[in-house]
C-alpha positions as CSV (number, residue, x, y, z in Angstrom):
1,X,-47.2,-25.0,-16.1
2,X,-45.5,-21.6,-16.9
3,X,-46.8,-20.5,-13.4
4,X,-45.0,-23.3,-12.1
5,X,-42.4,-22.5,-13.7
6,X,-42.0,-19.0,-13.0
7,X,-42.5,-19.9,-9.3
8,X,-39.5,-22.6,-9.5
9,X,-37.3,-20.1,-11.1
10,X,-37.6,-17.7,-7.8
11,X,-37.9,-19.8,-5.4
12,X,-34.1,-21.0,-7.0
13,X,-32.9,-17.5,-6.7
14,X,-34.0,-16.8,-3.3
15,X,-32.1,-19.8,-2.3
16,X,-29.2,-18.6,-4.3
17,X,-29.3,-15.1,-2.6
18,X,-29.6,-16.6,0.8
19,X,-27.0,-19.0,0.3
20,X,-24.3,-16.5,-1.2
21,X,-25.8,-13.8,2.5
22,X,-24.8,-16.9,4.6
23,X,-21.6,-17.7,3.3
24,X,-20.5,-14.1,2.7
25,X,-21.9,-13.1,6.5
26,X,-18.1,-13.2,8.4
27,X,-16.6,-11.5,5.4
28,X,-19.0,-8.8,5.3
29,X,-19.4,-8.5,8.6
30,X,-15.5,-7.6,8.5
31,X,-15.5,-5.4,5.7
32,X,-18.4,-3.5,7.3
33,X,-16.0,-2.9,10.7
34,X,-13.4,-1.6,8.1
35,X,-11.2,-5.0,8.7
36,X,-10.2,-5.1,5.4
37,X,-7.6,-7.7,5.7
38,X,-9.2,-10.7,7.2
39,X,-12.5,-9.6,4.9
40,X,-10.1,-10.8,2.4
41,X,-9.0,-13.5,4.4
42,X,-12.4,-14.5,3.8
43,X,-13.9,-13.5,0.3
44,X,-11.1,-15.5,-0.8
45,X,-11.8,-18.9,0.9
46,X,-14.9,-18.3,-1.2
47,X,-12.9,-17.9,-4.4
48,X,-12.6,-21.1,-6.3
49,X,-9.6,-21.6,-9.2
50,X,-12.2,-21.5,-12.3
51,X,-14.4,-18.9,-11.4
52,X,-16.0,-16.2,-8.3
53,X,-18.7,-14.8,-7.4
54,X,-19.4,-10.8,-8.9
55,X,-20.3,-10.1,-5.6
56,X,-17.6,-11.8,-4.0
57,X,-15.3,-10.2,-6.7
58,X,-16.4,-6.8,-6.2
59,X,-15.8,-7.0,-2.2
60,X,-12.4,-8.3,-2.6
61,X,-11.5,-5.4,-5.1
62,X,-13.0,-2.8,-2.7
63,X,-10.9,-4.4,0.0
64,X,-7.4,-4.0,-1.7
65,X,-8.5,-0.4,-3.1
66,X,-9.0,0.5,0.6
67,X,-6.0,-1.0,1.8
68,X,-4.0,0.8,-1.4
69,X,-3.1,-2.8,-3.1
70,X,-3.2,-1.0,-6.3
71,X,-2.0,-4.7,-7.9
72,X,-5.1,-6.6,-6.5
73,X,-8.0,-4.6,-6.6
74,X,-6.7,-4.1,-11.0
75,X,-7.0,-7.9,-11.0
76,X,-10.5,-8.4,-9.1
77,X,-12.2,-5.0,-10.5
78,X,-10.9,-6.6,-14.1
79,X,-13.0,-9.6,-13.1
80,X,-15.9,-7.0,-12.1
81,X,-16.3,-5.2,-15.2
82,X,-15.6,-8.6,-17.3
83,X,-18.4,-10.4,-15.5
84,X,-20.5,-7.5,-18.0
85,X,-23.0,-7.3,-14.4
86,X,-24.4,-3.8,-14.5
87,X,-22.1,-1.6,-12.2
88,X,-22.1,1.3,-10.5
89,X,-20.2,4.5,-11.7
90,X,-18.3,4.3,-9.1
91,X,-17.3,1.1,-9.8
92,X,-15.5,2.3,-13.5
93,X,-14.4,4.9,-11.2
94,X,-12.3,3.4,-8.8
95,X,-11.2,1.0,-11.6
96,X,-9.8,3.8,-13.6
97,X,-7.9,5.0,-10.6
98,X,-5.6,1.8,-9.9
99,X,-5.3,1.5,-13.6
100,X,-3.6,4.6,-13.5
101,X,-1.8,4.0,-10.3
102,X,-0.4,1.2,-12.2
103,X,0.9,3.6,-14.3
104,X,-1.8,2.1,-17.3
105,X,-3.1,5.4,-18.2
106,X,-4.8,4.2,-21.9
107,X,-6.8,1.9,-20.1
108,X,-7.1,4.0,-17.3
109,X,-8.7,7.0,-19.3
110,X,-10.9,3.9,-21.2
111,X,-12.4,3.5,-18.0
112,X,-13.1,7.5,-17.0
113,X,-15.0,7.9,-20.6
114,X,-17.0,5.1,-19.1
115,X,-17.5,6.9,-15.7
116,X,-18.0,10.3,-17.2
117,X,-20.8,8.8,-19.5
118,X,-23.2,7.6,-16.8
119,X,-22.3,10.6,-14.5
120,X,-22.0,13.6,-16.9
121,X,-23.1,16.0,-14.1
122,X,-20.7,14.4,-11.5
123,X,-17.6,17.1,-10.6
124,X,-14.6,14.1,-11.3
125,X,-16.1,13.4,-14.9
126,X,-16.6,17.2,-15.6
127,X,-12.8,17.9,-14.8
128,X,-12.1,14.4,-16.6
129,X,-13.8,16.1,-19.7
130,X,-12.2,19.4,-19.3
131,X,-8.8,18.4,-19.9
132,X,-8.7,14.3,-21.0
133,X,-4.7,15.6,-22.6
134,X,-3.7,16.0,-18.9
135,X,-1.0,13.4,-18.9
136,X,1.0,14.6,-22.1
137,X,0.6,18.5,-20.1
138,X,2.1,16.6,-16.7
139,X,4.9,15.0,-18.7
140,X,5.9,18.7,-20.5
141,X,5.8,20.3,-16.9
142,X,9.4,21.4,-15.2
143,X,10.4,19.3,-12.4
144,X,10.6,21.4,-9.3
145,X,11.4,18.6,-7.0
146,X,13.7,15.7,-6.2
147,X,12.0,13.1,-3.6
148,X,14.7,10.8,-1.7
149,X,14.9,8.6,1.3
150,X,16.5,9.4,4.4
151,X,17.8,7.5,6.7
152,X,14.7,8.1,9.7
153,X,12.4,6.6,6.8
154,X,10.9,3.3,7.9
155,X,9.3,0.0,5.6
156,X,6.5,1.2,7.0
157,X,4.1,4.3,6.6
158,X,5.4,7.5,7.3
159,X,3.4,10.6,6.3
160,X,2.5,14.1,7.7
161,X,6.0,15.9,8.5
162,X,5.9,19.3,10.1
163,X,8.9,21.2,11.0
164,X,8.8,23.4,13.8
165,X,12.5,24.8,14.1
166,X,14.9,22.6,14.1
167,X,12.3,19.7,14.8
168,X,10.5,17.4,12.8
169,X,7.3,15.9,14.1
170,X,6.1,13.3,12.0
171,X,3.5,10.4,11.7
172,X,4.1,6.1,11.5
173,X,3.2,2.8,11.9
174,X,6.7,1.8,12.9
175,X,6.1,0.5,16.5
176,X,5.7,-3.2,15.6
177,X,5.0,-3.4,19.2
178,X,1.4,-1.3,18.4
179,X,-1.6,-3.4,18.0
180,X,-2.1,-3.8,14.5
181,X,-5.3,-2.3,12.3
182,X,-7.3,-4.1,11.1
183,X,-7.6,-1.8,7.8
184,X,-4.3,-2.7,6.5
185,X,-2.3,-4.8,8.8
186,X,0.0,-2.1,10.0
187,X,0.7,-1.2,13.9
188,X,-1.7,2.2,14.6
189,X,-0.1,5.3,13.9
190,X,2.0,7.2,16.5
191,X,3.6,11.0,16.3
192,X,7.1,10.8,16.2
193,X,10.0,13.8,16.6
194,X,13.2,14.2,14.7
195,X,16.1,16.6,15.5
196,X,17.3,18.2,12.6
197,X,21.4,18.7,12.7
198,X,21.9,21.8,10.3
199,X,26.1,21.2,10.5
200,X,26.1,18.1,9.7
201,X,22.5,17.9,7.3
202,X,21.0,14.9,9.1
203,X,18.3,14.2,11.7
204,X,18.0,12.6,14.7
205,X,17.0,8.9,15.3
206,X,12.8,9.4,15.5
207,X,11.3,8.9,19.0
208,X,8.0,8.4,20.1
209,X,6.5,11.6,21.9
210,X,4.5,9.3,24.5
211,X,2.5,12.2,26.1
212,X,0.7,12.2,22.7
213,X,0.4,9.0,21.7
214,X,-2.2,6.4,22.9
215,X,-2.8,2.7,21.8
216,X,-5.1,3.9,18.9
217,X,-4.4,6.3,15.8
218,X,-2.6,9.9,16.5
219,X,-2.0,12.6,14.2
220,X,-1.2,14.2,12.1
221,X,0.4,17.3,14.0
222,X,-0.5,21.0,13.1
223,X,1.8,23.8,15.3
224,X,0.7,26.8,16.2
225,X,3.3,29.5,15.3
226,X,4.4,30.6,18.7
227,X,4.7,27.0,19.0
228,X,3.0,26.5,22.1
229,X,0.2,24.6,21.0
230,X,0.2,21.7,19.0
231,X,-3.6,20.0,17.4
232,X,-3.7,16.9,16.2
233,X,-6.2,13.6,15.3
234,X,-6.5,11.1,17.9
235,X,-8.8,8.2,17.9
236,X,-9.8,7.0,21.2
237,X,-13.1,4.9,22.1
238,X,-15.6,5.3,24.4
239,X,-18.6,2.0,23.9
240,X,-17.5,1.9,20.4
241,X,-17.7,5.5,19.7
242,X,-15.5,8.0,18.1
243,X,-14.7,11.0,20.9
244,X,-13.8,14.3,19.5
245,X,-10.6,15.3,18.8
246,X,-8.7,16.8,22.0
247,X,-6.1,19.8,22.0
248,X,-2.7,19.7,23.9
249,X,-1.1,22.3,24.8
C-alpha cells in the first residue's frame, strides 16, 4: 500500500510538471528569445485572480526587471519570496534592487542581508557589508549637478550623448516608424545628431544620421579625437547570428 502510494504521489507530480512545461511552452519560448513583452503577454493568461504559479510568478517578475518595470516585477517578486519556495540568491537580489528603485530602501536593504547571507563570498554582498550606512552617506553628499530636460528629449529612450564640437550625437528609440523590440516594446535604437547653438544656448532639432543607422540596434557612438573616426555597436543578423561590430570611418 505505501508503495502504491508513493508511486501515485509521483506519477501526480510528473503530470503536474508536464502540464505547467506545456502550458508555459509559448511563454518561455518568448522569454528565452528575449521577447519579454509578449512573454508577459502570456505568463499572465496563465495568471488567475486568486492565485499563480511560483514559476509562473518568477518569469513574469524577471520579465518586467528586464524591461525596467520597476512597479511590476516589486509586485510579482513580492509574490516570489511570499510563496516561501526556496530561491535563488539572485532572486533576493534582484528583489532588493527594484525595492530600492522604488525608492523602498528599508525593505530594500531587508532583502540584501538576505542575499549577502547565502552568498557571503559574492563581490555585491561584500560591498553590501562594507558600507550597509551608504544611503544616509549619499543623502550628506554635495550636489554637484542639476539634471533637466531639453527640448530634443523624446517620451522615449534617449541615452549615450557625445559631444564632438559643436555636435551632439546621441542614441533613441524615437522613430515610431522602426520595427519595434521585442525586449521592451520600443522602436530599435538609432544614432541621432544635434547642433549645438552656443549664442542662443539651444540645439538643433535631432536627425537621423542614416549612413549609420540600419533596421536593427546602433550605438552608442565613441569619437576619435581628430574626429575622423567614429566606433559604435550595431546589431545586424546573418542566420540568426550576432556579426561583429563594424568601424566607420
Amino acid at each position: 500500500m505505501k508503495k502504491n502510494t508513493i508511486l501515485l504521489i509521483f506519477v501526480l507530480v510528473s503530470i503536474s510538471i508536464t502540464a505547467q512545461n506545456k502550458n508555459t511552452s509559448k511563454a518561455d519560448k518568448l522569454f528565452d528569445s528575449y521577447e519579454y513583452t509578449q512573454a508577459v503577454n502570456e505568463y499572465l493568461k496563465l495568471v488567475t485572480k486568486e492565485d499563480s504559479d511560483v514559476y509562473v510568478s518568477k518569469q513574469l517578475a524577471e520579465c518586467y526587471y528586464n524591461m525596467y518595470n520597476t512597479v511590476e516585477a516589486e509586485k510579482w517578486f513580492r509574490k516570489v519570496i511570499q510563496s516561501q519556495s526556496k530561491q535563488n540568491p539572485d532572486t533576493y537580489y534582484k528583489y532588493a534592487q527594484v525595492l530600492k528603485s522604488n525608492a523602498k530602501y528599508v525593505e530594500s536593504d531587508e532583502q540584501m542581508k538576505i542575499f549577502s547571507g547565502m552568498t557571503a563570498n559574492d563581490q555585491r554582498a561584500i560591498n553590501f557589508n562594507k558600507n550597509q550606512n551608504y544611503l544616509q552617506e549619499l543623502n550628506n553628499k554635495q550636489r554637484l549637478f542639476d539634471v533637466t530636460e531639453i527640448s530634443i528629449n523624446s517620451p522615449k529612450s534617449d541615452f549615450g550623448a557625445v559631444l564632438y564640437g559643436d555636435a551632439l550625437y546621441f542614441v533613441s528609440s524615437r522613430n515610431e516608424s522602426n520595427k519595434l523590440y521585442g525586449w521592451n516594446n520600443e522602436p530599435f535604437l538609432d544614432i541621432y545628431k544635434s547642433t549645438y547653438n552656443a549664442s542662443k544656448g539651444s540645439y538643433s532639432s535631432p536627425t537621423s544620421v542614416d549612413e549609420l543607422n540600419t533596421k536593427f540596434h546602433e550605438g552608442p557612438v565613441s569619437i576619435t579625437k581628430d574626429g575622423n573616426v567614429i566606433y559604435f555597436s550595431s546589431e545586424s543578423f546573418n542566420e540568426n547570428l550576432f556579426n561583429k561590430d563594424k568601424v566607420k570611418k
